[in-house]
N, C-alpha and C positions, 0 to 999 in steps of 0.2 A: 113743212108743217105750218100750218095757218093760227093764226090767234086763237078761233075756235076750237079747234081741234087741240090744242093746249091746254085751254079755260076746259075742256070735257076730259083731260088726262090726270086719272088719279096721283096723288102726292110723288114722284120719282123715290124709288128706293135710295137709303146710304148705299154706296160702294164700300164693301169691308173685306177689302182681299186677304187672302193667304199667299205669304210669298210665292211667288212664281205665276200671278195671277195675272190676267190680263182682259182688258175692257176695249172694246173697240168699238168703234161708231160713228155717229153724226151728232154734233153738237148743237143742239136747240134752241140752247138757253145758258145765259152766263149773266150771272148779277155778284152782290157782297151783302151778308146777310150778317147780324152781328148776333156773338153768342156774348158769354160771359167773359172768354177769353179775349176778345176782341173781334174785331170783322175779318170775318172769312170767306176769299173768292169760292163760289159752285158753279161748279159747272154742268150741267144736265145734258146727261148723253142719251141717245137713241140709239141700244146697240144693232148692231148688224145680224144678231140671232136672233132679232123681233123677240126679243124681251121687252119686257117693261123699263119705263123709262131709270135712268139712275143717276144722282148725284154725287158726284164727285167734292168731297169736301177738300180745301187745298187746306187743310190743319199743318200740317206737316211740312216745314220749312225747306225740304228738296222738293216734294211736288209740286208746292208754290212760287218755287226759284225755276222750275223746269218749263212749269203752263205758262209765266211772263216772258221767260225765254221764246218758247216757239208759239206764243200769241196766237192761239184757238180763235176761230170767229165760226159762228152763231153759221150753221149749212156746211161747214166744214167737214171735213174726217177726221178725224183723233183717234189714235191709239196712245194708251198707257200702260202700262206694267210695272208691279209690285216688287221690290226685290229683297225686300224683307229687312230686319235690322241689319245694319253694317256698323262697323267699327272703323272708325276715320283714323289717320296716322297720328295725329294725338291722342288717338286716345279715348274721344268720344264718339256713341254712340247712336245713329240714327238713321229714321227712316228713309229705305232709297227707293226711288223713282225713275222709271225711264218713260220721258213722252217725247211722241213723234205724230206731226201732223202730215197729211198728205197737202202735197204742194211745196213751194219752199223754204225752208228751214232758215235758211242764214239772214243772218243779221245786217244787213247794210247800213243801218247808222252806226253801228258799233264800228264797223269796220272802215267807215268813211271818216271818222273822227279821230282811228288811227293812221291815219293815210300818211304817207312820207310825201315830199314832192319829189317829180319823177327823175330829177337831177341827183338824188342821195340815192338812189335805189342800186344796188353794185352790178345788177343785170340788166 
């Protein structure tokens, strides 16, 4: 999608799922917009059902924890999925998330910073 063709696309809908919901698409647009609560990453998908465009608000501290995990870029594919209130082993309550972007997922800094040297490795 081109500049133009952005600047002529009305406002992107909230995404407001009901558990078990699921968004899938191409990512167009990703900025940090500030509310009252603080600044919050959106992300603006293009779904795959030629819907209209929608915003993905990362409010919610698993979706937010999930989209910097696998690091969406702007022509990408992303899928997300709602998984409704959960109940964490303490005890507290919140909202879950599952995203998965097409392409590769893993993390190579994370996993280069824990690297043993190859002399400690028992295989």
């Amino acid at each position: 999608m081109d500049l133009r063709e952005l600047l002529n696309q009305p406002q992107p809908e909230s995404w407001r799922p009901e558990p078990g919901g699921v968004l899938v698409g191409v990512v167009v647009r990703i900025e940090t917009l500030a509310t009252r609560y603080g600044a919050v990453p959106v992300v603006t998908v293009r779904p795959d059902d030629g819907g209209p465009l929608v915003a993905v608000w990362a409010s919610h501290a698993v979706l937010r924890r999930e989209l910097a995990r696998r690091r969406p870029q702007v022509g990408q594919k992303i899928g997300i999925k709602y998984l409704g209130k959960q109940t964490g082993r303490n005890g507290a309550s919140y909202q879950a998330y599952t995203v998965v972007t097409e392409g590769g997922n893993f993390d190579w800094d994370a996993a280069a910073s824990g690297a043993e040297e190859e002399d400690d490795i028992p295989f």
